[in-house]
C-alpha positions, 0 to 999 in steps of 0.5 A, spaced: 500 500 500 502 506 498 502 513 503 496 516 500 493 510 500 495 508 506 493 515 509 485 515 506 485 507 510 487 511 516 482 516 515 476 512 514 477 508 520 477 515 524 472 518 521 468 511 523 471 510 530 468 518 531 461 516 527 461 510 532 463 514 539 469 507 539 477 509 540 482 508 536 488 506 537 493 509 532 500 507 532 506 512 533 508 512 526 501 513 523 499 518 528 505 522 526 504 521 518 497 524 519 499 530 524 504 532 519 500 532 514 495 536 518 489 531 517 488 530 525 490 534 531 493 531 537 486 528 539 486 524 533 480 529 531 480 530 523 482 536 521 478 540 515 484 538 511 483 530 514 475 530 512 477 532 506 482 526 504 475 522 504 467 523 500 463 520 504 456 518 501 449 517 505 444 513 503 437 510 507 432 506 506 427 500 511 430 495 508 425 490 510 426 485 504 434 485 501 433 485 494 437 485 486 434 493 487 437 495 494 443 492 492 443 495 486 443 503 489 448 500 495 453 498 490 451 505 485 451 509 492 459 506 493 461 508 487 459 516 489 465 516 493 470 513 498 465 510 504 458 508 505 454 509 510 447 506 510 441 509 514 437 504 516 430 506 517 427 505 525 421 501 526 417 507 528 418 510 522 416 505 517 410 505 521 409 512 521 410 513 513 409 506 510 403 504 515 405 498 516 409 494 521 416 491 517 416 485 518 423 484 520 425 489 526 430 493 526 436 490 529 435 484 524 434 488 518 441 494 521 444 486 521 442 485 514 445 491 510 450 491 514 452 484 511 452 488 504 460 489 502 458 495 498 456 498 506 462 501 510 457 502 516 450 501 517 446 505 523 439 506 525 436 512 523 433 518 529 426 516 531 423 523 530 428 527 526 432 526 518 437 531 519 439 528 526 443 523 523 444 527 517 447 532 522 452 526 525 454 524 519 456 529 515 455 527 508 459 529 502 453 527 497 446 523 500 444 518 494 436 517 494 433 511 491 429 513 484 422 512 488 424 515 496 419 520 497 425 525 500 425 533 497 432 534 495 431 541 496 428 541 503 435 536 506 440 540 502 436 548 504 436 544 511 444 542 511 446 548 509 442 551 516 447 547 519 453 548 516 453 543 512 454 543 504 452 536 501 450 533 494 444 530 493 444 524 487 438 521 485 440 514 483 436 510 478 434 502 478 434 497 473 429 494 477 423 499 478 418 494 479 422 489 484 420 493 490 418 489 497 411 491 498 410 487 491 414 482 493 411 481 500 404 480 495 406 476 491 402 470 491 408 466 491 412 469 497 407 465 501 410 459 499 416 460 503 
């Protein structure tokens, strides 16, 4: 591996270990390649030089049957950027804004997209607000499936009320009909 890859691996595990509230134990060589190069201070925080070496895309979603489509915009969501970071949405709020119980909790589905190798984390989402995990993990772009129901004018009028300037990508599927709401009414899902 060469220094600037090196230096980008080491920046994506502190950006995660900070996103996830875990220590980090740099070694002394690597903490002092990153503080040399001002991409971290002495705590090991990012430096807006440091945040920058990196792209970070936010994608979301319920999840509740992993199918070709969600891995298709997962692995499209990957390809925006250098680390993935995937909203899995809470259990309230799929009652809330699908009317309907999901049929696996949200535990399982966070196992289940955690799973997927385009995924570098999977979180759950804030019960009540978008922008709480917007606002925690500071995306460089939000890529939104061809069919979520998010205003791309309300989350980026918003970000920048934080401070927080993003992109947003609405991707497109080479699988619009394959959704989990048909499979789950598929006659042949019962037979499972």
């Amino acid at each position: 591996m060469n220094e600037a890859d090196k230096i980008k691996s080491l920046i994506k595990n502190i950006y995660l270990s900070k996103l996830l509230g875990n220590g980090l134990e740099l070694g002394n060589e690597d903490k002092e390649l990153l503080i040399k190069n001002r991409f971290i201070d002495e705590n090991t925080n990012l430096t807006k030089e440091g945040r920058q070496k990196i792209k970070v895309v936010l994608a979301g979603g319920v999840f509740d049957i992993i199918h070709p489509g969600h891995v298709y915009f997962l692995k499209k969501a990957k390809g925006l950027g250098d680390l993935l970071v995937v909203v899995v949405a809470r259990d309230v709020n799929v009652i809330r804004f699908k009317g309907v119980q999901p049929m696996h909790s949200e535990k399982l589905r966070l196992e289940l997209v955690s799973a997927i190798r385009y995924v570098d984390e999977a979180i759950l989402g804030d019960e009540n607000d978008l922008m709480v995990t917007v606002e925690k993990v500071r995306p460089d772009i939000v890529a939104l499936g061809y069919d979520q129901i998010h205003d791309e004018k309300w989350i980026s009028s918003e970000a920048q009320k934080r401070g927080i300037l993003l992109q947003i990508v609405r991707l497109d599927s080479p699988y619009p009909n394959i959704k989990s709401r048909n499979i789950k009414n598929d006659p042949r899902f019962g037979m499972f």
